[in-house]
C-alpha positions as CSV (number, residue, x, y, z in Angstrom):
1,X,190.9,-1.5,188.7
2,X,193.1,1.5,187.1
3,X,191.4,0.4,183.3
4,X,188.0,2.5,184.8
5,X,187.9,5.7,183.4
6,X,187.8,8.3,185.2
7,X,185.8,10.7,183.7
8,X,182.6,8.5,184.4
9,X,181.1,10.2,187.4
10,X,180.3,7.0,189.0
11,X,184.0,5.7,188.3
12,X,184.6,4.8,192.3
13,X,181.5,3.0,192.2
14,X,182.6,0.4,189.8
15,X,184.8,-0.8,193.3
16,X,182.4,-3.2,195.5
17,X,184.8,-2.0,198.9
18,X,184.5,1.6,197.6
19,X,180.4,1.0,198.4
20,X,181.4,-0.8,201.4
21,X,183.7,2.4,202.5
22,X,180.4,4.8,201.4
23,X,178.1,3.0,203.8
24,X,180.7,3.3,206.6
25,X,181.6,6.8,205.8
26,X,177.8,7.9,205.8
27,X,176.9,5.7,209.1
28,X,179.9,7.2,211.2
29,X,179.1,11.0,210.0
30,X,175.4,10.2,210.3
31,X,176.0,9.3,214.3
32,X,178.8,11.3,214.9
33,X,177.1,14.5,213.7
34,X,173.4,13.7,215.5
35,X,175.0,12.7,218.5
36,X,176.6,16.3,218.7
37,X,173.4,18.1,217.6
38,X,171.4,16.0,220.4
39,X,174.4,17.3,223.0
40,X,174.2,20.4,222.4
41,X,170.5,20.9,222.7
42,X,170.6,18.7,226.0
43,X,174.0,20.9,227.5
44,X,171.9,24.0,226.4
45,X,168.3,23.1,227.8
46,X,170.7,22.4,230.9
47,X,172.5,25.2,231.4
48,X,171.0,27.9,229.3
49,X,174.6,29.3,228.9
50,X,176.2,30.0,225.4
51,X,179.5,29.1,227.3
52,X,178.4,25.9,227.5
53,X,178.5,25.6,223.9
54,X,182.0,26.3,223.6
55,X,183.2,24.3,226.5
56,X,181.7,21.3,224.5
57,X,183.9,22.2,221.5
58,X,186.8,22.9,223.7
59,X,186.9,19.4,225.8
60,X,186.7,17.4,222.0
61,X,190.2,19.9,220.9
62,X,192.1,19.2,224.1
63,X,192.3,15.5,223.8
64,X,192.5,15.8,219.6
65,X,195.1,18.0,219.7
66,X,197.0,16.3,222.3
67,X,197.4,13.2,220.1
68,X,196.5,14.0,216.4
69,X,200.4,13.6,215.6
70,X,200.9,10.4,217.4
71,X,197.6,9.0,216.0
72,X,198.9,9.7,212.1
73,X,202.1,8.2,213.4
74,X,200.3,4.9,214.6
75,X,198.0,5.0,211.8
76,X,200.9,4.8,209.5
77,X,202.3,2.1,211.3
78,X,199.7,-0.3,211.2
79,X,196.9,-2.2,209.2
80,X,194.2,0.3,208.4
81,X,190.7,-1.8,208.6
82,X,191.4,-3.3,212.1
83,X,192.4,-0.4,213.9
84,X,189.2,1.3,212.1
85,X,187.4,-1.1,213.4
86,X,188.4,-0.7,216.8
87,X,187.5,3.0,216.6
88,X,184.5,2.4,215.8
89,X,184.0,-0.1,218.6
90,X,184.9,2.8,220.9
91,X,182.7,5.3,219.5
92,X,179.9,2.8,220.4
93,X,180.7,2.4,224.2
94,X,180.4,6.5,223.8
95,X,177.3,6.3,222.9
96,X,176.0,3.3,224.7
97,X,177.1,5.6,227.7
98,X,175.5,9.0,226.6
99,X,172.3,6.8,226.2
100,X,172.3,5.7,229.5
101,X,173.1,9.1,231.3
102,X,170.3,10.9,229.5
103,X,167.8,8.0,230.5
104,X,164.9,9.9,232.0
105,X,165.0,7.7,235.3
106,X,168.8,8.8,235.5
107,X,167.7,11.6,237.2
108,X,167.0,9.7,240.4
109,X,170.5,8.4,240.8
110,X,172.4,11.8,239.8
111,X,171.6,15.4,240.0
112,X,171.4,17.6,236.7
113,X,175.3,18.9,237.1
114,X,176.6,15.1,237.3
115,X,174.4,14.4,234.4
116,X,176.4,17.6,232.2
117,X,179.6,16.6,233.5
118,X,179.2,13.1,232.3
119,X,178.4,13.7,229.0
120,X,181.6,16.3,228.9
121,X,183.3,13.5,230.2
122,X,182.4,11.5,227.2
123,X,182.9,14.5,224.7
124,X,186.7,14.4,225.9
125,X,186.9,10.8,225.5
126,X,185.4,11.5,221.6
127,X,188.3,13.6,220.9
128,X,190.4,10.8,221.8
129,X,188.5,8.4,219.2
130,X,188.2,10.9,216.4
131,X,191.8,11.9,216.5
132,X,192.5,8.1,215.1
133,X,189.6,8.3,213.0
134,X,190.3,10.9,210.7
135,X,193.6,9.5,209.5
136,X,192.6,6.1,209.4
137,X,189.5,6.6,207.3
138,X,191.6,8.6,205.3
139,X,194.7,6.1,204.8
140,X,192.2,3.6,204.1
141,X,190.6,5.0,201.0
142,X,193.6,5.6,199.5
143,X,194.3,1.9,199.7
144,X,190.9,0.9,198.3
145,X,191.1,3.4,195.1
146,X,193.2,3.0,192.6
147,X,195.3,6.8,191.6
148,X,193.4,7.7,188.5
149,X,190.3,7.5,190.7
150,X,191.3,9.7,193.4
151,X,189.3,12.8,192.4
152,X,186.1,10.7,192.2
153,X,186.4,8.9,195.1
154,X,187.2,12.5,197.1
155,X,184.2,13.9,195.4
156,X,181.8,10.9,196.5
157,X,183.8,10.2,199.8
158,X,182.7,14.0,200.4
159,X,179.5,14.0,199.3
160,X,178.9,10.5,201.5
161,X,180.0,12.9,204.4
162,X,177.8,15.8,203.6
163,X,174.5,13.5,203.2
164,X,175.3,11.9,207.4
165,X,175.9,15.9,207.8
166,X,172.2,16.6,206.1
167,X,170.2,13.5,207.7
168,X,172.3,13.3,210.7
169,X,171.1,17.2,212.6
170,X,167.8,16.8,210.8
171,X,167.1,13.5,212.2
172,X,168.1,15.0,215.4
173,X,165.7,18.2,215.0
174,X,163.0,15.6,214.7
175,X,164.1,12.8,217.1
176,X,164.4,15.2,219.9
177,X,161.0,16.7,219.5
178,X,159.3,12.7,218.8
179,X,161.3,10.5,220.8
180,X,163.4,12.7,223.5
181,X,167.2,12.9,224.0
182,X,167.9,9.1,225.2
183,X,166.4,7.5,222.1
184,X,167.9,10.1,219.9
185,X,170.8,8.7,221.1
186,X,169.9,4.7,220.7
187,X,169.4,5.9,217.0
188,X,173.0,6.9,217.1
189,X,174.8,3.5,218.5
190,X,172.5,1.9,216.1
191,X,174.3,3.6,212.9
192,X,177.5,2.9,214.8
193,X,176.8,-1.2,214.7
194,X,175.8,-0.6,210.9
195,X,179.1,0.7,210.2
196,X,180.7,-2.1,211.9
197,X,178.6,-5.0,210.2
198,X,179.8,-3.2,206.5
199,X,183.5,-2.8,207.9
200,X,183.7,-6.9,207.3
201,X,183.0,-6.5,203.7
202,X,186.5,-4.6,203.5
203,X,189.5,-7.3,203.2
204,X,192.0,-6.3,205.2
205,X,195.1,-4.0,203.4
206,X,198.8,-4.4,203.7
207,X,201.1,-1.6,205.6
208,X,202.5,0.2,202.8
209,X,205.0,2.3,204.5
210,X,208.3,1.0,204.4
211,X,209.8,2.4,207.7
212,X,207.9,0.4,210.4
213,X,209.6,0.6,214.0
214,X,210.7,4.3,212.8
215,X,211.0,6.5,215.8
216,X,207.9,8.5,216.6
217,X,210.1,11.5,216.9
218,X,211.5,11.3,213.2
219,X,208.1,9.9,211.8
220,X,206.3,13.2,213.1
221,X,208.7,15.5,212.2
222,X,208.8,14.0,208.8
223,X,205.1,14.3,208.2
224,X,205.2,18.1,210.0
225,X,208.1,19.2,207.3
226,X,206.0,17.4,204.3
227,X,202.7,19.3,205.0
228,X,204.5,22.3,205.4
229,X,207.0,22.4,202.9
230,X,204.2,21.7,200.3
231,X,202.5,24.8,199.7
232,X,199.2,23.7,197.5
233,X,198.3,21.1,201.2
234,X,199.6,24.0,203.5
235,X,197.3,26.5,201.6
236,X,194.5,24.4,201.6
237,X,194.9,23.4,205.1
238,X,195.4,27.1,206.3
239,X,192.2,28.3,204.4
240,X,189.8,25.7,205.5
241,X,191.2,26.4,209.0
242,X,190.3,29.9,209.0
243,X,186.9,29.5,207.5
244,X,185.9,27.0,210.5
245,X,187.3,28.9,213.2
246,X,185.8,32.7,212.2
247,X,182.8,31.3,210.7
248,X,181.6,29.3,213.7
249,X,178.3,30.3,213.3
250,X,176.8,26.7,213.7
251,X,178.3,26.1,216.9
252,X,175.4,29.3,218.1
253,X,172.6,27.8,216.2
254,X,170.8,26.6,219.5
255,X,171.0,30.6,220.2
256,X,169.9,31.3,216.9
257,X,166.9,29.0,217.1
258,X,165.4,29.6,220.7
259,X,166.0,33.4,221.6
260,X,166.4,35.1,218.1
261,X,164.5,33.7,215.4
262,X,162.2,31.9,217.9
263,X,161.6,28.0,216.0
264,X,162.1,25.6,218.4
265,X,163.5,22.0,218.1
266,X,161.8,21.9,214.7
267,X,163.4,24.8,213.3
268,X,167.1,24.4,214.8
269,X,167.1,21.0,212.7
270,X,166.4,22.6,209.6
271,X,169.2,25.5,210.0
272,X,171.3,22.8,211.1
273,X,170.9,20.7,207.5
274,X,170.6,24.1,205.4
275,X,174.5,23.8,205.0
276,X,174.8,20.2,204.9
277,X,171.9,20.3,202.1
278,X,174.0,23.1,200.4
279,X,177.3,21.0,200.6
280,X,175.5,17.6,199.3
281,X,174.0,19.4,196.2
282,X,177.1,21.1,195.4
283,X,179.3,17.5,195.6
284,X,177.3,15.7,193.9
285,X,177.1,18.4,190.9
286,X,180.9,18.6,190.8
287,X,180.9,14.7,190.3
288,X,179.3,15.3,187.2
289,X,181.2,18.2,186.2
290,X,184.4,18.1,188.4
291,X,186.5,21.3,188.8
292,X,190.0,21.0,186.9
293,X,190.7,24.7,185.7
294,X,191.3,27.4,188.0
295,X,191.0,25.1,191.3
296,X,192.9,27.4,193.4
297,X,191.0,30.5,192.5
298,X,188.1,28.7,192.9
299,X,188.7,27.3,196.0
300,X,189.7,31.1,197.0
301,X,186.2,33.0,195.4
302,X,184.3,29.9,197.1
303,X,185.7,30.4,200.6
304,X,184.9,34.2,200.0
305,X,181.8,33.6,199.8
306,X,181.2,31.4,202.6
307,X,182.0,34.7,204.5
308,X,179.9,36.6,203.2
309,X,177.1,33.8,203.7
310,X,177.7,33.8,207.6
311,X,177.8,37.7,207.0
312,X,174.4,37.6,206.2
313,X,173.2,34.8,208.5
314,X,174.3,36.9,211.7
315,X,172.2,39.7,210.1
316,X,168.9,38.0,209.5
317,X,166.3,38.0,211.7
318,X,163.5,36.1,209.1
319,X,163.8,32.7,209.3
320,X,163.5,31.6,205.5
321,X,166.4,34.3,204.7
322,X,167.8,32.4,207.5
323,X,168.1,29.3,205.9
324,X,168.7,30.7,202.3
325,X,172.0,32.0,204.0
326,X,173.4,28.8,205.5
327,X,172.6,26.7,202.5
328,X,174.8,29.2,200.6
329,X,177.6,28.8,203.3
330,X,177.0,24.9,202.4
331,X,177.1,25.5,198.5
332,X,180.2,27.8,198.9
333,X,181.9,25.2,201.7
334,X,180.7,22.1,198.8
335,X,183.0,23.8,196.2
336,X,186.2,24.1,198.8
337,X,186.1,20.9,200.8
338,X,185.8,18.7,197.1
339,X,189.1,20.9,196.1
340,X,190.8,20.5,199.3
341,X,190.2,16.4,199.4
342,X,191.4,16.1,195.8
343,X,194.6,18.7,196.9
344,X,195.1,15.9,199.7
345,X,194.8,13.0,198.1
346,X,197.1,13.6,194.8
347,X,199.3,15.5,196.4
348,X,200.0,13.1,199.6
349,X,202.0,9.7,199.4
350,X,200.4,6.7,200.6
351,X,203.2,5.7,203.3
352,X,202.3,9.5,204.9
353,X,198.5,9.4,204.7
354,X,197.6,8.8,208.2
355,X,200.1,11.7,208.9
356,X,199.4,14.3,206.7
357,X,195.5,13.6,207.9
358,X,196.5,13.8,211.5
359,X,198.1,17.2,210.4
360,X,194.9,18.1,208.6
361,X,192.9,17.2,211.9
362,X,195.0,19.7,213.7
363,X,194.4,22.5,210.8
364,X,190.9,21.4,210.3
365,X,189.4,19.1,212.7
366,X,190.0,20.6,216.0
367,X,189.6,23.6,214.5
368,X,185.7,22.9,214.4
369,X,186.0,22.8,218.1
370,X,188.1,25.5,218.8
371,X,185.6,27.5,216.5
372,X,183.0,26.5,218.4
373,X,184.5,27.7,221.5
374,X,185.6,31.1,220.0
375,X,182.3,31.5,219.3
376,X,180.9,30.9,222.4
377,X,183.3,33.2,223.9
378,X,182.8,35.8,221.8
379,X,179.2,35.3,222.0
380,X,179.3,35.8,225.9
381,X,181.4,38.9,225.6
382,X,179.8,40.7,222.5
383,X,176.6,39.1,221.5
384,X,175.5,36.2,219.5
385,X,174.8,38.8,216.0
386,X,178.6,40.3,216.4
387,X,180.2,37.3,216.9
388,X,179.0,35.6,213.8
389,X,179.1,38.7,211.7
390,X,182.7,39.5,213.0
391,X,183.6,36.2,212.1
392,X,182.9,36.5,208.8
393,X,184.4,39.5,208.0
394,X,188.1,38.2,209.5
395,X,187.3,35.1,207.1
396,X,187.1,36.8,204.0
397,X,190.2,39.3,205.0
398,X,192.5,36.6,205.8
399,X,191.3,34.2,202.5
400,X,192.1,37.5,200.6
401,X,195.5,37.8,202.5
402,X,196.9,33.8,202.0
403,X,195.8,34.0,198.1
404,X,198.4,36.8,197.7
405,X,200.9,35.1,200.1
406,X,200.8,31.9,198.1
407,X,200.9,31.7,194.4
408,X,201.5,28.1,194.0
409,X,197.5,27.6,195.6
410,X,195.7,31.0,193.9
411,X,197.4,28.9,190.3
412,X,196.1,25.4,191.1
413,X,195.2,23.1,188.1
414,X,193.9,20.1,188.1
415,X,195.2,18.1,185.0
416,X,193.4,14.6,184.2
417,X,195.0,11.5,186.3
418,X,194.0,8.8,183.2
């Protein structure tokens, strides 16, 4: 495996469980991401309360944050493909049960408000399920790919994600408006069983960390001091952190697309993919022409302007400008999340992976949710247009802030891993 060059952009692809891991990758972030896109609408059409919004993003941080660390701990602990397996098993039943509460006849066993409070109940059992998720997946690939592929798998691995995060909310724009909420939702659990048919075309991978039976107090405190102590993760962590959480402005698209610009199902799917669309092109450029001078810089000048795309977002009130701006913040959010994976996986050994990714869930994942309910907060108490354009602004002042505070990220180089 390590003779495959890595300068050929299809290097990772020379690695028949590296397809394999693609398929899975795309399948879960293809149902993960419509199934959120088709609870939001159905909270929203519910409620018709911004609020509701960010309570759905705050019941998926609760459980994730509660146990992100013990899940990077467990992950670490034990064999990677059957305890992804078993996650995705779980993300089923979700599913299977969101089907079955948005069933049209449903509504003649329980009233509206059971109905929203079952499908929060589910949303909180997600977090659970996506907290072990993140680090396994993670952990996982770094066991299929061999070191001197690491940059190309990240890029591909990335752009795998991007494409469930384009076709996954479009599909959802569109299957709402065809097919309803319920069979929007079948479509999900059916990408969640083609993940699981492709997971038995990975062999199963040994436990590479030599400390099993470690106490989970040490093994956490371990991986805590490791993120932390180096700079070029903590930097990356810390920026992508603060660009989710300010620049929330996706969490308010149902806003966007019913009261201000007025499009509909139709249209919230499309502002929905602009980013993922912007991301996906951006990827797959990079594995062409992959970014090894000036990373940190770039990954700085890249989250800038992801700012000042959700800037202009808030501001528009023309639908094509609309889009334009979000498919920037996708472009600019490409660039950064291609920089950051490669900053993870070189810079992370393999016994800490499911670890430092649990750490990374904490920075990262949950703070997706918390942005989301930021924004709905501070879309209650100031407006929908302040709260994304006031977002933006503290994203662009605090990425200018931790490039001057860390030196060791702003001078990030990539040198080649052959």
């Amino acid at each position: 495996m390590s003779k495959i060059k890595s300068k050929d952009p299809y290097a990772a692809f020379r690695l028949k469980e590296f397809k394999s891991f693609l398929v899975i990758r795309f399948a879960m972030v293809f149902a993960w991401s419509m199934q959120f896109i088709v609870i939001e609408w159905e909270v929203y059409n519910i409620t018709k309360d911004p609020l509701s919004l960010g309570l759905i993003g705050l019941l998926e941080i609760i459980p994730s944050l509660s146990v992100a660390l013990f899940a990077g701990h467990f992950v670490d602990q034990n064999e990677k493909r059957s305890l992804l397996m078993k996650c995705l098993l779980g993300f089923s039943m979700i599913s299977l049960t969101l089907v079955v509460l948005t069933w049209s006849g449903m509504e003649e066993f329980l009233s509206k408000n059971q109905i929203l409070w079952g499908i929060y109940a589910c949303v909180f059992v997600g977090g659970i399920v996506r907290a072990f998720i993140g680090p396994t997946i993670f952990s996982l690939m770094g066991l299929i790919v061999p070191k001197n592929l690491y940059a190309n798998a990240a890029t591909w691995s990335s752009s795998a994600w991007q494409m469930g995060s384009v076709i996954g909310p479009a599909t959802a724009g569109f299957a709402i408006l065809w097919f309803g909420v319920s069979w929007s939702l079948a479509i999900v659990l059916f990408f969640a069983f083609i993940a699981l048919i492709f997971m038995f075309r990975i062999e199963r991978k040994p436990v590479v960390n030599k400390k099993i039976g470690e106490p989970i107090i040490q093994s956490l405190k371990e991986g805590v001091r490791f993120v932390f102590k180096t700079k070029e993760i903590l930097g990356a962590l810390t920026l992508d952190m603060v660009a989710v959480l300010f620049g929330g402005a996706i969490a308010l698209l149902p806003i966007f697309a019913t009261d201000i610009l007025g499009v509909g199902a139709l249209g919230f799917g499309v502002l929905r993919a602009a980013p993922a669309v912007g991301s996906f092109l951006t990827m797959m450029t990079l594995a062409y022409y992959p970014i090894r001078k000036n990373a940190g810089r770039k990954l700085l000048f890249a989250i800038t302007g992801f700012g000042l795309s959700i800037i202009l977002f808030g501001l528009s009130e023309w639908f094509i400008l609309s889009i334009f701006a979000l498919f920037m913040s996708g472009v600019t959010d490409g660039i950064s999340v291609v920089i950051r994976s490669t900053i993870l996986q070189i810079y992370t050994p393999d016994e800490m992976r499911g670890r430092v990714s649990s750490v990374n869930s904490m920075f990262v994942g949950s703070s997706n949710e918390l942005g989301a309910f930021e924004s709905g907060v501070t879309a209650k108490l100031f407006g929908t247009v302040r709260a994304v354009v006031g977002g933006g602004i503290m994203t662009i002042l605090i990425v200018s802030y931790t490039g001057f505070k860390i030196p060791k990220l702003r001078n990030l180089e990539f040198t080649d891993q052959d």
